[in-house]
Every structure is written in C-alpha cells, then in structure tokens.
C-alpha positions, 0 to 999 in steps of 0.5 A: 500500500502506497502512503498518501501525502498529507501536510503537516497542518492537513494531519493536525486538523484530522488529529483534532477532529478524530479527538473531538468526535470521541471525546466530544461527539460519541459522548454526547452521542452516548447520553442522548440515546441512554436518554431516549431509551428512558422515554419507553417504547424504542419502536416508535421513538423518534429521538433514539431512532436520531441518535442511533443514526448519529452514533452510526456517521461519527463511528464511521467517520472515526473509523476513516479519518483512523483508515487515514491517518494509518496510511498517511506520509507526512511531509513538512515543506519547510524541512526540505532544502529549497531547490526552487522546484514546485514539489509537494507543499509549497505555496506557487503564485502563477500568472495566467497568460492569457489574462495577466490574472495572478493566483496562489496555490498551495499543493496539498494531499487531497483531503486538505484540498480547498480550491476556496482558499488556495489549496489544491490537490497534489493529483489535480489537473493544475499541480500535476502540471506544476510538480517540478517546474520552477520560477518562469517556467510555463505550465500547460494546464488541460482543462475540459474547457481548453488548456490554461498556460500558467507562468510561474512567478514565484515558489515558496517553502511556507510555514502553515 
C-alpha cells in the first residue's frame, strides 16, 4: 500500500477532529440515546431512532479519518532544502497568460484540498502540471474547457 501525502497542518486538523468526535461527539452521542431509551417504547421513538443514526456517521467517520491517518506520509515543506522546484507543499503564485490574472496555490494531499482558499490537490489537473517546474517556467494546464498556460512567478517553502 502506497502512503498518501498529507501536510503537516492537513494531519493536525484530522488529529483534532478524530479527538473531538470521541471525546466530544460519541459522548454526547452516548447520553442522548441512554436518554431516549428512558422515554419507553424504542419502536416508535423518534429521538433514539436520531441518535442511533448519529452514533452510526461519527463511528464511521472515526473509523476513516483512523483508515487515514494509518496510511498517511507526512511531509513538512519547510524541512526540505529549497531547490526552487514546485514539489509537494509549497505555496506557487502563477500568472495566467492569457489574462495577466495572478493566483496562489498551495499543493496539498487531497483531503486538505480547498480550491476556496488556495489549496489544491497534489493529483489535480493544475499541480500535476506544476510538480517540478520552477520560477518562469510555463505550465500547460488541460482543462475540459481548453488548456490554461500558467507562468510561474514565484515558489515558496511556507510555514502553515
């Protein structure tokens, strides 16, 4: 099995969310249904039917974000020597040239991937064209609406 990329941020957030749904969620989860079993007949009680469904989506939501984790490989960007090459991690700002409109993105595994705020996935379209090139180089991006050549202004090895 192949160890996915992940961030050093992207691991802390599953981290924090996998602390919060056992020690937070499954809890409360936990007395709700305790709480519904007293009301008597589970047949018809809609509260504990709730809750059962909600103990089902955080289990199953514990058990991938653990699946995850176990087959994770974290990489911290500013541990790696910087050679100026888009690699995993860094933060690339692009100049579109068809439109002079400037972009920064930051290549991330693809569960930290959030186009809205600058993160995209190490295996989208834009960062497979990306990985490897440098500063002033031009990347070819193939889109279903037709390719995008990027030019690469700047490439940074930034904290999160």
């Amino acid at each position: 099995m192949s160890l996915l990329p992940m961030t050093v941020a992207g691991e802390k957030a599953l981290r924090e969310e996998l602390k919060k749904l056992k020690s937070v969620d499954r809890p409360r989860i936990t007395q709700a249904i305790a709480e519904a079993r007293a009301h008597g007949d589970l047949k018809e009680n809609a509260e504990y039917h709730a809750a059962r469904e909600q103990q089902g989506f955080c289990e199953g939501r514990i058990q991938e974000i653990e699946g995850k984790l176990a087959g994770v490989r974290v990489i911290d960007i500013t541990a790696i020597p910087y050679t100026g090459k888009v690699i995993f991690g860094t933060t690339v700002s692009l100049i579109n040239c068809d439109t002079d409109e400037e972009v920064t993105y930051r290549i991330v595994g693809e569960d930290e991937a959030n186009v809205k705020i600058g993160k995209i996935s190490v295996t989208s379209p834009i960062a497979r064209a990306l990985i490897g090139k440098e500063a002033g180089d031009v990347a070819v991006v193939v889109a279903p609406g037709g390719n995008i050549e990027y030019e690469i202004d700047k490439v940074e090895h930034l904290a999160e």
